[in-house]
C-alpha positions as CSV (number, residue, x, y, z in Angstrom):
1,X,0.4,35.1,3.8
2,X,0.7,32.1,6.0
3,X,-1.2,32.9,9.5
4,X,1.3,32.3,12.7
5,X,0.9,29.9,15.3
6,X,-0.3,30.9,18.7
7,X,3.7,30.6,20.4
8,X,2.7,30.1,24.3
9,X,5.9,31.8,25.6
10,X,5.5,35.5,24.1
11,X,1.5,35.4,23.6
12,X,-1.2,35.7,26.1
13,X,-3.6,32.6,26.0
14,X,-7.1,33.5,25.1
15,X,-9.6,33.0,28.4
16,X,-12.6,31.9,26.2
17,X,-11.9,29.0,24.6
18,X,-14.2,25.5,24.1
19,X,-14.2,22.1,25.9
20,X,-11.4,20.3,25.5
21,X,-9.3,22.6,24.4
22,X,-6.1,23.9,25.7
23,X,-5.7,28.1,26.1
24,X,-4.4,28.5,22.7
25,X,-7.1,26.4,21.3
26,X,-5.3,23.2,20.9
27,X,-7.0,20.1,21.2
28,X,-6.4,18.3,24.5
29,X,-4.8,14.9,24.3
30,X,-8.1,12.3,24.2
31,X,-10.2,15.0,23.6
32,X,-13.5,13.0,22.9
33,X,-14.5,15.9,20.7
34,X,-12.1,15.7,17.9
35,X,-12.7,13.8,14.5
36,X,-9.5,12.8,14.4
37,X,-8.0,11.5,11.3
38,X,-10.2,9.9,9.1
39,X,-10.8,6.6,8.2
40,X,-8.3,4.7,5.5
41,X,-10.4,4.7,2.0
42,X,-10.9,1.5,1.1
43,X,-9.0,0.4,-1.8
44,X,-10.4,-2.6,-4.4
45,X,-7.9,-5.2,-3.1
46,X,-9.4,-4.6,0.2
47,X,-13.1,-5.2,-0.8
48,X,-12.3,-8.3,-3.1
49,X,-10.5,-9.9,0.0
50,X,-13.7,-9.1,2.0
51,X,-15.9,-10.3,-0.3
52,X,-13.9,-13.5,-0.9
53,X,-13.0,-13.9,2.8
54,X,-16.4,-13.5,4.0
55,X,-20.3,-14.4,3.0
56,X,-20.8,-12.3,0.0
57,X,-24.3,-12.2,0.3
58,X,-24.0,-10.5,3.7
59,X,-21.1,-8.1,2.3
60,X,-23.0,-6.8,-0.6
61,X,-26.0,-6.3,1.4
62,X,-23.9,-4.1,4.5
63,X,-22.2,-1.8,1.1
64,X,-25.9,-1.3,0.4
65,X,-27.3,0.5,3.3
66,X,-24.8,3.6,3.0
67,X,-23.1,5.3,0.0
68,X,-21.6,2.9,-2.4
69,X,-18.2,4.1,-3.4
70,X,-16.7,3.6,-6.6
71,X,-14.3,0.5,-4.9
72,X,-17.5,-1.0,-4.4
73,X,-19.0,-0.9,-7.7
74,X,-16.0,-2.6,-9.0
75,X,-15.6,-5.2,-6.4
76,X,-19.0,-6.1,-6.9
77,X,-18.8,-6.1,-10.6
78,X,-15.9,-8.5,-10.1
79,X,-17.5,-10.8,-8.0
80,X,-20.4,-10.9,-10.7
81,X,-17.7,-12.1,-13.5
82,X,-16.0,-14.8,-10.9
83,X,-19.0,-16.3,-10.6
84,X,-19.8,-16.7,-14.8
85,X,-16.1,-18.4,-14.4
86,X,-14.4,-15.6,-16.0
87,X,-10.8,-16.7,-16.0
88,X,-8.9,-13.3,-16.2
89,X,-11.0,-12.0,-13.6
90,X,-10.1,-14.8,-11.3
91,X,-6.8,-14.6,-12.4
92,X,-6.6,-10.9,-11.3
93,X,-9.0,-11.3,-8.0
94,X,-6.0,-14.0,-6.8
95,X,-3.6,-11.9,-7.5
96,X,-4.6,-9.0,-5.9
97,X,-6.1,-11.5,-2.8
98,X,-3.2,-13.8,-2.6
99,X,-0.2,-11.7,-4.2
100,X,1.3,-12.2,-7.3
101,X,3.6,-15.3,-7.8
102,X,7.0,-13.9,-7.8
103,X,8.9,-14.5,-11.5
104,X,12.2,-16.8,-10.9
105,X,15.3,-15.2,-11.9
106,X,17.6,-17.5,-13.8
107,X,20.9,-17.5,-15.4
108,X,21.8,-18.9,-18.9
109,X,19.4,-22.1,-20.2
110,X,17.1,-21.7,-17.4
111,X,19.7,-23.3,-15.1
112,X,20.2,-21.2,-11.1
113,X,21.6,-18.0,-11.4
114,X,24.7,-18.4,-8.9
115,X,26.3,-14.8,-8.1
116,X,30.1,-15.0,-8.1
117,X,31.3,-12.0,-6.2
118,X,34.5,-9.8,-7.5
119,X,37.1,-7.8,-5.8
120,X,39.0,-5.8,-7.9
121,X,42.5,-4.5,-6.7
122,X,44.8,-3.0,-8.4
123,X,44.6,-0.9,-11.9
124,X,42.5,-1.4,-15.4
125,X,44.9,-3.9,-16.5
126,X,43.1,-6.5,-13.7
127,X,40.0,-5.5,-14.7
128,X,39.9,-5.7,-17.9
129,X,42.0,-9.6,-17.3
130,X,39.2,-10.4,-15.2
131,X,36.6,-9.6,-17.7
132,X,37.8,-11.2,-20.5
133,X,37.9,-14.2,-18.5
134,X,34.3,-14.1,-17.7
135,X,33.8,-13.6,-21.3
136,X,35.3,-16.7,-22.1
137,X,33.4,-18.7,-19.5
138,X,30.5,-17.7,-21.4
């Protein structure tokens, strides 16, 4: 069973509560004593930009001195294969650095796709007249 909240308009606040706390045992706003929420994990997009962005040498040695998370291991592993000019792996290091170049969408023989907008009014007997004219453009 879920446990209530404290409701401050029917319940008596508690006298002995901690620092920076409110009399239900809220946390006061800017309490200096809370965590807070915790920091974004990074992601492997967000070390290979670093890495790439910044002096490498000075990166990998600030991941070593604390806990080297899996993002790590592979960022650095990447950066190890760009260097032996591995071509998918700079391939996909640009990609996830730089974005993806977007695909172009194009109509029939590779030639602009050109939207022609259609307003149909009336019964199926338009419809189906302005489909088969379409058809026969094509």
């Amino acid at each position: 069973m879920a446990k209530k909240k404290a409701d401050p308009k029917t319940e008596a606040p508690n006298k002995s509560v901690a620092p920076g706390r409110d009399s239900f045992g809220h946390f006061l706003p800017g309490n200096p004593g809370s965590l807070g929420r915790p920091l974004k994990a990074h992601c492997v997009s967000d070390l290979m930009y670093e890495l790439l962005t910044k002096d490498p040498d000075e990166v990998i040695k600030k991941w070593n001195e604390g806990p080297k998370t899996g993002a790590m291991k592979v960022a650095h592993s990447w950066y190890k294969k760009l260097a032996t000019s591995d071509m998918t792996a700079l391939k996909e290091a640009l990609d996830r650095v730089e974005g993806k170049v977007p695909t172009p969408i194009v109509g029939a023989n590779d030639q602009p796709l050109i939207p022609r907008p259609i307003v149909f009014q009336g019964g199926s007997e338009k419809l189906k007249k302005a489909i088969d004219e379409l058809q026969e453009k094509e």
